[in-house]
VOPAGU-2260 file (C-alpha; in pm, 1 decimal, decimal comma):
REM VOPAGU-2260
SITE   aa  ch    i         X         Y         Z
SITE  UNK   A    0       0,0       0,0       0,0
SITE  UNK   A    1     159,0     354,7     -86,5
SITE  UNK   A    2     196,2     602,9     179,3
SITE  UNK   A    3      25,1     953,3     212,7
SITE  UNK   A    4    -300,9     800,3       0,9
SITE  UNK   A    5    -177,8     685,9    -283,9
SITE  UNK   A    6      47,6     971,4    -332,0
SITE  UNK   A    7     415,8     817,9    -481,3
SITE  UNK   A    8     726,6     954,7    -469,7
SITE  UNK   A    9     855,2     898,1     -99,3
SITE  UNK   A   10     964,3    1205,5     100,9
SITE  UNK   A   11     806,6    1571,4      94,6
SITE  UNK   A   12    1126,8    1821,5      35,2
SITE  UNK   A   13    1048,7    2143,0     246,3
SITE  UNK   A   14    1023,7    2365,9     -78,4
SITE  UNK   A   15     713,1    2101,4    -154,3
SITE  UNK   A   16     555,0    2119,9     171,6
SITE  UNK   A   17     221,8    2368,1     196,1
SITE  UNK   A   18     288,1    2649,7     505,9
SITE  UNK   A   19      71,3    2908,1     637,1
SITE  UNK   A   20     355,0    3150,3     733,2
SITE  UNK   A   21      32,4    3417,6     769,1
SITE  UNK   A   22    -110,3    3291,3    1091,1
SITE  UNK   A   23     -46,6    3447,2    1396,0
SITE  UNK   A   24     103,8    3364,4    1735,3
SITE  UNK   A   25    -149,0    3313,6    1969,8
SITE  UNK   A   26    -202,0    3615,4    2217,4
SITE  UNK   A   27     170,9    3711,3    2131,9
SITE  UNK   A   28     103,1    4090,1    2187,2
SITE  UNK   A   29     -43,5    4055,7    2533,5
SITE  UNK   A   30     156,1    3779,0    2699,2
SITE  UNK   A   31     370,1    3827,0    2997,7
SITE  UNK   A   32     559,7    3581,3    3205,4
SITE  UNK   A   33     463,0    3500,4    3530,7
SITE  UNK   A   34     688,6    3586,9    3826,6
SITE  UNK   A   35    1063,2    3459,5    3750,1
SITE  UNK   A   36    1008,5    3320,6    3491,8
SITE  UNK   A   37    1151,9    3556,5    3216,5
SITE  UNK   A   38    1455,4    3610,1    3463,8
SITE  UNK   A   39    1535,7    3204,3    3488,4
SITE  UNK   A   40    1466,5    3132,8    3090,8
SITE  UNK   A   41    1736,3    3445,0    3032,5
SITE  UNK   A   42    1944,1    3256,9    3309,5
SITE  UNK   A   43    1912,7    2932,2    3110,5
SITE  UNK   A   44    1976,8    3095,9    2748,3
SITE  UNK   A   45    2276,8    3296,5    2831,1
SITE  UNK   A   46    2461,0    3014,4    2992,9
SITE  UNK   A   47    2514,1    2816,3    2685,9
SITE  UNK   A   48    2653,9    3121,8    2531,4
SITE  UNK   A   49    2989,6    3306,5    2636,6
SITE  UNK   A   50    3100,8    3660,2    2632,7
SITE  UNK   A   51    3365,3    3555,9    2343,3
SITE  UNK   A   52    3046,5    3367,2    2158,8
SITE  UNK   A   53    2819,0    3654,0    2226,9
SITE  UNK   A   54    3050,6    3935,8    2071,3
SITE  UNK   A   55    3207,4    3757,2    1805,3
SITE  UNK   A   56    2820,1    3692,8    1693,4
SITE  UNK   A   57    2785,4    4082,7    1757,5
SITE  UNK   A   58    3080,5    4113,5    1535,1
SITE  UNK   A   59    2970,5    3941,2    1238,8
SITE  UNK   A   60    2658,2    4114,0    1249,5
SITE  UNK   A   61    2832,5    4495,6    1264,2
SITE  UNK   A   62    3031,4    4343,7     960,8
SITE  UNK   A   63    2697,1    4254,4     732,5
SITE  UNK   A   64    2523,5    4627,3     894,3
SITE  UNK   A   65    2877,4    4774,7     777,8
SITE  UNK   A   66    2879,0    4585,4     418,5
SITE  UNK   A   67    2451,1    4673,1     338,1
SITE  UNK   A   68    2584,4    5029,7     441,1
SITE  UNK   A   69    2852,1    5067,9     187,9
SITE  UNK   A   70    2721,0    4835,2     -82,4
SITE  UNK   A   71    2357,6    4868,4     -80,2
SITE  UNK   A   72    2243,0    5210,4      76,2
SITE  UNK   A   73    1925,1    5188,5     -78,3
SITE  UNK   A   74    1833,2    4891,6      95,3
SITE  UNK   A   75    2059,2    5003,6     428,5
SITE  UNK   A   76    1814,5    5302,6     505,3
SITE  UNK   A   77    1498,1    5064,4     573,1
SITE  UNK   A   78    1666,3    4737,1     637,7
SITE  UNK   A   79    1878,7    4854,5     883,0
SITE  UNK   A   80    1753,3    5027,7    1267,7
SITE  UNK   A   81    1951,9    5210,7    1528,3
SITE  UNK   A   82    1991,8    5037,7    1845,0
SITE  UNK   A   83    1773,7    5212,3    2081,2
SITE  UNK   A   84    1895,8    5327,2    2439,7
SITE  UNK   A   85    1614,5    5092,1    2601,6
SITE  UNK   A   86    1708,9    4759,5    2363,5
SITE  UNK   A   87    2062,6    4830,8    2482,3
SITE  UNK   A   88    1957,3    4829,9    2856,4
SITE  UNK   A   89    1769,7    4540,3    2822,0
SITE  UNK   A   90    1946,9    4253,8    3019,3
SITE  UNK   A   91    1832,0    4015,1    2759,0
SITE  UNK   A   92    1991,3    4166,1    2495,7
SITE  UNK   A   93    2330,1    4163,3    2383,6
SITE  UNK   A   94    2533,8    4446,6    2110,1
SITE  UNK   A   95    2857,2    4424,4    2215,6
SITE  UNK   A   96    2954,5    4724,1    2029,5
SITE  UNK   A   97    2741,9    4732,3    1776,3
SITE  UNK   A   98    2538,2    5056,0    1730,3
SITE  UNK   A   99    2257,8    4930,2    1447,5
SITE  UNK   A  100    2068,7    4609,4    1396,4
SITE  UNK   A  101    1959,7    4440,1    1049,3
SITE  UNK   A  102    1563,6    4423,6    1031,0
SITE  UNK   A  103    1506,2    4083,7    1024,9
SITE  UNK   A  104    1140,2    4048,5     983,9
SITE  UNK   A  105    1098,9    4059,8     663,8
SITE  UNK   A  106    1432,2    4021,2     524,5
SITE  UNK   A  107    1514,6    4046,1     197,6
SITE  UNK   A  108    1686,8    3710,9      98,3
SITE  UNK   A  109    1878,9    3862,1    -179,3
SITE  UNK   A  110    2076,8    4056,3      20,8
SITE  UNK   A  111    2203,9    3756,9     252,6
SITE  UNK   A  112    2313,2    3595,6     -72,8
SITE  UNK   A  113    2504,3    3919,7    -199,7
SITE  UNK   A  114    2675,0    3953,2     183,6
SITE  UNK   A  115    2761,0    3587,9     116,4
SITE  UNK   A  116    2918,6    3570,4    -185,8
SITE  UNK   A  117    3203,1    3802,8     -96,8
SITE  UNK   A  118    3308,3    3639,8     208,2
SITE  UNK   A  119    3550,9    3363,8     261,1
SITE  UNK   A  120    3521,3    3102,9       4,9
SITE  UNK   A  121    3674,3    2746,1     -52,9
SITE  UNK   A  122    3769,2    2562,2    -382,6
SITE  UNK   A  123    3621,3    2190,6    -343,1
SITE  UNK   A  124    3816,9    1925,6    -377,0
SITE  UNK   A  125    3634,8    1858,8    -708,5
SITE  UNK   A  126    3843,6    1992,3   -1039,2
SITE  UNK   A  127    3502,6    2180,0   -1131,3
SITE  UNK   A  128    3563,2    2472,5   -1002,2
SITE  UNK   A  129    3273,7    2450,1    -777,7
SITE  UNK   A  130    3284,9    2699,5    -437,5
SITE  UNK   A  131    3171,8    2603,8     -90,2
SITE  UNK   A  132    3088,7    2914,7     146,4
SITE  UNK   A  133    3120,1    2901,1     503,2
SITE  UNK   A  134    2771,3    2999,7     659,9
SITE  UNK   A  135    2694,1    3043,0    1010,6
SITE  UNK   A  136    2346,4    2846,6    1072,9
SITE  UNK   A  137    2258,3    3087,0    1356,6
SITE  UNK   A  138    2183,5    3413,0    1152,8
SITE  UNK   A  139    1945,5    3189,6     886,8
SITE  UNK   A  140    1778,0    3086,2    1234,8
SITE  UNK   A  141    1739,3    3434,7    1366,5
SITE  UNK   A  142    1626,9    3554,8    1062,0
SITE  UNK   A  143    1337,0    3373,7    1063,4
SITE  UNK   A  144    1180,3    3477,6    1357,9
């Protein structure tokens, strides 16, 4: 008997797969923590990160805000916010030395791929001339939020 109702073909590749990316988080604007908790889930999440993890993130991001500046000021004047006095008191939140932030709602995809094609890059071991870039999986995964 074939899986998913008669439907061949095996596995359902992500670009395949229906999403409703339009629905919203449930009572998002209105929710607050209870007491202690938003202090012990910062506790938890900043322990498995270190001051030398947390700014050398901070640094790659001033490096792509730096880059969109210089390369695409067009897209640097509304893809790119100031880091506000209150985000940078926030104990939650981290800018090292960073001064603006990449808008990441919204993101234009295109201009990841442009950032990425001028950084470090690797031959493969193939004769084909084929490149291999070295991407950090973390700024994909904050992107999407």
């Amino acid at each position: 008997m074939a899986r998913g109702g008669g439907r061949r073909g095996g596995r359902i590749r992500p670009h395949q797969r229906s999403t409703d990316n339009a629905t919203d988080i449930i009572d998002d604007e209105s929710f607050q923590y209870q007491h202690g908790h938003d202090e012990a889930i910062q506790e938890t999440e900043s322990a498995a990160r270190s001051d030398k993890v947390k700014a050398d993130y901070c640094n790659r991001s001033k490096e792509m805000v730096d880059w969109v500046r210089v390369k695409y000021p067009d897209y640097y004047r509304s893809g790119v916010v100031a880091i506000t006095e209150e985000e940078r008191n926030d104990p939650r939140l981290y800018y090292h030395k960073m001064t603006h932030k990449l808008v990441l709602r919204g993101i234009n995809v295109k201009i990841v791929k442009a950032f990425l094609s001028e950084k470090k890059v690797k031959v493969t071991g193939s004769n084909n001339g084929s490149i291999g870039l070295f991407l950090n999986r973390s700024d994909f995964q904050r992107a999407q939020l």
